[in-house]
C-alpha positions in Angstrom: -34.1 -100.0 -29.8 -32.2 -101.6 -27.0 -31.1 -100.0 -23.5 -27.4 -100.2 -24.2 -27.6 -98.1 -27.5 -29.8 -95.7 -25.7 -26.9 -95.4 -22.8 -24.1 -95.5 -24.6 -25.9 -92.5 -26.9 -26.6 -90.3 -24.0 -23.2 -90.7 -23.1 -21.6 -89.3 -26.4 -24.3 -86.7 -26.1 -23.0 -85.4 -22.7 -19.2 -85.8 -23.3 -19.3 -84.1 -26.8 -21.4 -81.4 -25.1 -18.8 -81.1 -22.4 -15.8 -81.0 -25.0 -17.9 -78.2 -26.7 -18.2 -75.8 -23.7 -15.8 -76.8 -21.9 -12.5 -74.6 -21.6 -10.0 -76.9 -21.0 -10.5 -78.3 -24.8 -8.6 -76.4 -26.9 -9.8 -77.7 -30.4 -10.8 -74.6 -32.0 -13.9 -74.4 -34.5 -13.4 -77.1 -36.4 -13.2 -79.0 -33.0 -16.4 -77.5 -31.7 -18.5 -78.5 -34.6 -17.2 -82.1 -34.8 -18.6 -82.2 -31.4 -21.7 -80.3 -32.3 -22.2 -83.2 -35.1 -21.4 -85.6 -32.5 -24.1 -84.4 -30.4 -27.0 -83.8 -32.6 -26.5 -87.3 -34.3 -26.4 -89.1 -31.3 -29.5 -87.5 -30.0 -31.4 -88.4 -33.0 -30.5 -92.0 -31.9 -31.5 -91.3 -28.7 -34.8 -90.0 -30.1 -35.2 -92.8 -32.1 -35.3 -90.9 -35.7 -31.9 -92.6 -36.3 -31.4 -94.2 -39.8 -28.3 -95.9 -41.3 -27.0 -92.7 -42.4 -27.1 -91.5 -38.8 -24.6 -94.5 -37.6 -22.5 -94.0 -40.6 -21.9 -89.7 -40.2 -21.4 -91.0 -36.5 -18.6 -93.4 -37.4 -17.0 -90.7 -39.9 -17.5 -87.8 -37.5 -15.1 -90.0 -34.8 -12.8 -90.7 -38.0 -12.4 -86.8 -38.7 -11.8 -86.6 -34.9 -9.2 -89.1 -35.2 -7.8 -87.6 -38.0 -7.8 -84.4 -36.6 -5.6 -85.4 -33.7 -3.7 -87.1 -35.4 -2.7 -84.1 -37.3 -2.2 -81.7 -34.3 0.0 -84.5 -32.2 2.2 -85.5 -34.9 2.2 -83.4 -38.4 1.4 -79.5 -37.4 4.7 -78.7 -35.8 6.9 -80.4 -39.2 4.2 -78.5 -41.5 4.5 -75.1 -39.7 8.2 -75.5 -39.8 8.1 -76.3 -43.4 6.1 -73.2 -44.1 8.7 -70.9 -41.9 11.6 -72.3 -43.8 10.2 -71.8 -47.1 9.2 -68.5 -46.5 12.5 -67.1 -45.3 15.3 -69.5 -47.0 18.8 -68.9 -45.4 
């Protein structure tokens, strides 16, 4: 395993901690255990257990993140609305 993967690893490991317990992110449960997946994969590279299927739930946990944002920046607010308007029509 080379250095860099190693490093980089620990990093995720440490930010998606900090995302997890920190207060200032807001990202509710789902949030929190995106992170928590995060985490534990990238310490199983770390510990050198890691297998292809380790890199690829890695890649599709940062997708779901991505998607997830994407969601709360740009579609919640129109789908909220949408549900208040069709449950009192004027």
């Amino acid at each position: 395993m080379n250095t860099l993967t190693v490093i980089a690893a620990f990093t995720l490991i440490v930010w998606a901690c900090w995302c997890g317990f920190s207060r200032s992110v807001n990202d509710g449960i789902v949030g929190k255990l995106v992170y928590a997946a995060i985490a534990v994969l990238s310490l199983a590279i770390v510990v050198h257990s890691a297998t292809m299927w380790t890199y690829q739930a890695l890649v599709v946990c940062f997708a779901a993140l991505g998607v997830r944002h994407y969601y709360l920046r740009t579609l919640k607010k129109r789908v909220l609305d949408f549900i208040a308007f069709a449950r009192n029509p004027r």
